[in-house]
C-alpha positions as CSV (number, residue, x, y, z in Angstrom):
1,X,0.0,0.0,0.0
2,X,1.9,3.5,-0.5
3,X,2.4,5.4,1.9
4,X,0.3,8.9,1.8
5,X,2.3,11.7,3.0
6,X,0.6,15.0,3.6
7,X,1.7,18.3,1.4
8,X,3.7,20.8,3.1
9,X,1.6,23.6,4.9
10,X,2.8,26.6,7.2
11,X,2.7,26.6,11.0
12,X,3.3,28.5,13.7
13,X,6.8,27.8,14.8
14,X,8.5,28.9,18.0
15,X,12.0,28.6,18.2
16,X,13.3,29.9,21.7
17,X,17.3,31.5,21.6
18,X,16.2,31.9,17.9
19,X,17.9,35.4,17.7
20,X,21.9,34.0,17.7
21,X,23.8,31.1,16.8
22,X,22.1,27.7,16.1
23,X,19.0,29.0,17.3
24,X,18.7,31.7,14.6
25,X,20.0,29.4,11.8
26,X,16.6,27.7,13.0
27,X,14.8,30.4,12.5
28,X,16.0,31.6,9.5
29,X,15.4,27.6,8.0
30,X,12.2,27.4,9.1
31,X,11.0,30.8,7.8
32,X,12.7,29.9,4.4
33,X,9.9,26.4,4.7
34,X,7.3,29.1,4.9
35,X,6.6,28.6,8.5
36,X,4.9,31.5,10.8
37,X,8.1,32.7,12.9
38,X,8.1,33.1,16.9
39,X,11.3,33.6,18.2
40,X,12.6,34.3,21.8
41,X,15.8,36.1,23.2
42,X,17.0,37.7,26.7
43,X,18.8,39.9,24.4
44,X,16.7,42.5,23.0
45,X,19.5,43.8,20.5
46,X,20.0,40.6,19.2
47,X,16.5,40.1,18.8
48,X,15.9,43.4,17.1
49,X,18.5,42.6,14.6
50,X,17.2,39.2,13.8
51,X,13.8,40.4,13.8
52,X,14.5,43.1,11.1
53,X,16.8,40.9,9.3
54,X,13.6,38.6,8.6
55,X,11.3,41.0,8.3
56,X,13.5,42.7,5.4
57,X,13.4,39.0,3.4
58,X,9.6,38.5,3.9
59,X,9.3,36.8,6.8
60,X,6.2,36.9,9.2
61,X,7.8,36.8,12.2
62,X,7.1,37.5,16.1
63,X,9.9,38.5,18.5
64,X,9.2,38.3,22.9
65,X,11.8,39.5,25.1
66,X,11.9,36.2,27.3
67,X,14.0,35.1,30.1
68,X,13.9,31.7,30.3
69,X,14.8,31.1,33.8
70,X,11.7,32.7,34.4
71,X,8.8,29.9,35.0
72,X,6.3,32.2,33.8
73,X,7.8,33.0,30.7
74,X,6.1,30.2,29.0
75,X,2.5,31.4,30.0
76,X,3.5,34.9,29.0
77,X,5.1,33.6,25.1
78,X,2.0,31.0,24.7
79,X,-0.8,33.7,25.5
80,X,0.8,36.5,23.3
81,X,1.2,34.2,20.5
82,X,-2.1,32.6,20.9
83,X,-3.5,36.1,20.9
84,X,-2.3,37.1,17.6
85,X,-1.8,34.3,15.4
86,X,-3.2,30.8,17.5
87,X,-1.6,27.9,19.2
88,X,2.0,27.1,18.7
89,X,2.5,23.6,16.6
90,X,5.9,23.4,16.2
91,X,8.5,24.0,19.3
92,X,12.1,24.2,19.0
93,X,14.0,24.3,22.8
94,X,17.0,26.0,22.3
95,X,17.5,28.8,24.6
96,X,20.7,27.6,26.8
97,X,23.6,28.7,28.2
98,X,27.0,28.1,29.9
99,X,28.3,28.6,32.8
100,X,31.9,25.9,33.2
101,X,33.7,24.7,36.2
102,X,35.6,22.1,37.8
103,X,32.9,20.0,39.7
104,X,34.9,21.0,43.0
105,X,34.6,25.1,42.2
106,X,31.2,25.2,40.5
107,X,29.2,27.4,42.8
108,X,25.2,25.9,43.7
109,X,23.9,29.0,41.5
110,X,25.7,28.1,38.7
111,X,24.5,24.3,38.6
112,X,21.2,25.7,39.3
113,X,21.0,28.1,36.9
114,X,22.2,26.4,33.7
115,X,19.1,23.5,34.5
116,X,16.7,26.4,35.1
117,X,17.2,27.4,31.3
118,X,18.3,24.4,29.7
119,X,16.7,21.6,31.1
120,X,13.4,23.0,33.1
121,X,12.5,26.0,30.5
122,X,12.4,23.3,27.9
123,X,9.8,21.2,30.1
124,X,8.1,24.2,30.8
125,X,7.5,25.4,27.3
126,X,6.6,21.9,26.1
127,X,3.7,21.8,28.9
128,X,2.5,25.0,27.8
129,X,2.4,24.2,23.8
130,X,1.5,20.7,24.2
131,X,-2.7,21.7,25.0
132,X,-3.0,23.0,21.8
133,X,-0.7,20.4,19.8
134,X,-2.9,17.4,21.7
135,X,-6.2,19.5,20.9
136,X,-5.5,19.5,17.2
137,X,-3.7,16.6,17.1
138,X,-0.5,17.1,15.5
139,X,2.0,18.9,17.1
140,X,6.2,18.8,16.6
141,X,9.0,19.1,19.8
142,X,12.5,19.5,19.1
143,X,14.7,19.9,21.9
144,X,17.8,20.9,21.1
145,X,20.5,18.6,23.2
146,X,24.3,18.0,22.4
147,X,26.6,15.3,22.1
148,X,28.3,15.9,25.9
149,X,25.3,13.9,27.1
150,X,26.1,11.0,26.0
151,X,29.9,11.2,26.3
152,X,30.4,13.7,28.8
153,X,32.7,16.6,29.1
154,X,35.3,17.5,32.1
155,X,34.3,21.1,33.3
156,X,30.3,21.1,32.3
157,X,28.9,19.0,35.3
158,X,25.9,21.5,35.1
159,X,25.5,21.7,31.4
160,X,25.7,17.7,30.6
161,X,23.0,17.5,32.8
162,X,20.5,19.9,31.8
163,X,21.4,18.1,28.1
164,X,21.4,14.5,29.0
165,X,18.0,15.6,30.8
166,X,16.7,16.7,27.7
167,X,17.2,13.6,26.0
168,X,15.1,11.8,29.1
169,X,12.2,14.5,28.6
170,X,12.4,13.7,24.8
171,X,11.7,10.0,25.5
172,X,8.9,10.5,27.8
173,X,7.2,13.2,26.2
174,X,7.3,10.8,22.9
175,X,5.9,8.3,25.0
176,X,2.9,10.4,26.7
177,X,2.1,12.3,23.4
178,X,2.6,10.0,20.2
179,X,-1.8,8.9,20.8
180,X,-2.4,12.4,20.0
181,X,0.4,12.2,16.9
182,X,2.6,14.8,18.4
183,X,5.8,13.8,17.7
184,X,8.8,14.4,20.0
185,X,12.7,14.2,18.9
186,X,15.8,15.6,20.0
187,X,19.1,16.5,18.2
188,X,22.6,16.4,19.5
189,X,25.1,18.5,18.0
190,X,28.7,17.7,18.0
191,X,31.4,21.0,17.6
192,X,29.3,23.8,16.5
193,X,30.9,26.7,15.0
194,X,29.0,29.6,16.8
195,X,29.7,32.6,19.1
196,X,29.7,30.4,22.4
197,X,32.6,28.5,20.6
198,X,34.5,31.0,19.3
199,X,35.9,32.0,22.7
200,X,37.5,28.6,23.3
201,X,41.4,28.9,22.8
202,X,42.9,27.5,19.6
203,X,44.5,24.4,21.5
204,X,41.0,23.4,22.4
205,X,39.5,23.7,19.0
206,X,42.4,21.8,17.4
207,X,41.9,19.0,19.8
208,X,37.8,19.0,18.7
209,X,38.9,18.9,15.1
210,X,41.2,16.0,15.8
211,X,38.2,14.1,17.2
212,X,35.6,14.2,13.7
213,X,35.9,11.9,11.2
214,X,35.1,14.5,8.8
215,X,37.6,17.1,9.3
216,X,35.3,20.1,10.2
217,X,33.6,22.0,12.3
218,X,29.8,21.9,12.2
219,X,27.8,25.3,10.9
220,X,24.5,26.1,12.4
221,X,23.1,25.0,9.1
222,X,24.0,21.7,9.6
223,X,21.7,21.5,12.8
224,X,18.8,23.7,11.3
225,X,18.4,21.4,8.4
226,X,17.6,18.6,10.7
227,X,14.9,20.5,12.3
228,X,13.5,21.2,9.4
229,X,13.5,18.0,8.4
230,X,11.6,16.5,11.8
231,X,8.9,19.3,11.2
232,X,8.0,17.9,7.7
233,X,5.4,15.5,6.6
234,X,8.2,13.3,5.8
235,X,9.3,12.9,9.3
236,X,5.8,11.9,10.8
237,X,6.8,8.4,12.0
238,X,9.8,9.2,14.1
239,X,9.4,10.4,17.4
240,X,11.6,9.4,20.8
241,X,14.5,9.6,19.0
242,X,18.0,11.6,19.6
243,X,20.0,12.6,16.3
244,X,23.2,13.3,16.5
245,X,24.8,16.1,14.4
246,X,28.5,15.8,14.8
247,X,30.9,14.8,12.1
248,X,31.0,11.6,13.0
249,X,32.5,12.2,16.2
250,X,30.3,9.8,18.2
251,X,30.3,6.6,17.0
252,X,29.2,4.4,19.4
């Protein structure tokens, strides 16, 4: 029997950090597949800038100032969405951050902090946008993990964490929501070239480079064009999965 698969239509897409690095690749992908465009940022210059950059192409996009450490942020992005356009049916979590240590120097704040955005914002927003993806059933989650949390990293006790808790969350949510065919996926990058990685000193990055079969550093683009990929019709029977974007670099 073939297999029907349904034509390509736009959606409301939020993609949180979607003003800088990975998370505005995103963005910019997902607006280029004629999706409606939500995107968050704690930085309101960044946003701005994003924001006008898309607008300027075509795009119809939304922009919220939102700190994601905030628990009622999600409330807050949902409703003013909602109000305008409708429900949110495609989700990308991606607003993170860093904050590295040696496990003996990292402060209580720090560990706490970096789960509050990463790990607990992402559960957060997903509660929120799941009512209206299980209402019309069909709904898309992509949380945005990395490859740390599943080898680890010496430093980033509070960031392999919050990641490797993503990729938990991803497998229950699948789990709970796949009856109501929202699907629920995660993607680890690998060595992302972006402006959290362009600080690291040269001896690091050579050392990365050493580690990837395929010689390079990853681009934003890389990781976008997954995401766009788990949103389309062609992607409707995976869910509870974790893709890794790396080079190669994880084999195992």
């Amino acid at each position: 029997m073939p297999v029907k698969i349904e034509p390509t239509v736009s959606r409301i897409a939020l993609v949180t950090g979607g003003a800088r690095g990975i998370g505005a690749a995103i963005s910019e992908r997902l607006a280029r597949d004629g999706h409606r465009l939500v995107i968050t940022d704690i930085d309101q210059g960044a946003l701005e800038r994003q924001t006008d950059s898309l607008r300027n192409a075509g795009v119809t996009i939304l922009p919220v100032q939102a700190d994601h450490a905030d628990p009622d942020a999600p409330e807050a992005i949902a409703k003013t969405v909602e109000e305008q356009w409708g429900p949110i049916e495609i989700l990308v979590n991606n607003a993170g951050i860093t904050r590295d240590g040696l496990l003996v120097r990292m402060s209580l704040e720090d560990f706490q902090k970096v789960l509050s955005i990463n790990l607990t914002g992402a559960f957060l927003m997903s509660k929120r946008c799941a009512r209206g993806m299980m209402k019309a059933h069909w709904g898309r989650i992509i949380n945005i993990s990395s490859v740390v949390a599943q080898i680890g990293n010496a430093g980033q006790a509070n960031y392999v964490a919050a990641k490797a808790g993503l990729i938990g969350l991803t497998k229950s949510l699948a789990l709970e929501l796949a009856p109501r065919q929202v699907t629920v996926n995660a993607i680890a990058p690998g060595f992302i070239e972006t402006g959290m990685t362009a600080v690291l000193p040269e001896e690091v990055k050579t050392n990365y480079q050493s580690r990837i079969p395929l010689g390079r550093f990853g681009a934003p683009e890389d990781v976008a064009a997954i995401v766009a990929f788990l949103c389309s019709p062609e992607a409707a029977y995976i869910t509870g999965q974790t893709i890794r974007v790396d080079g190669g670099m994880v084999l195992a």
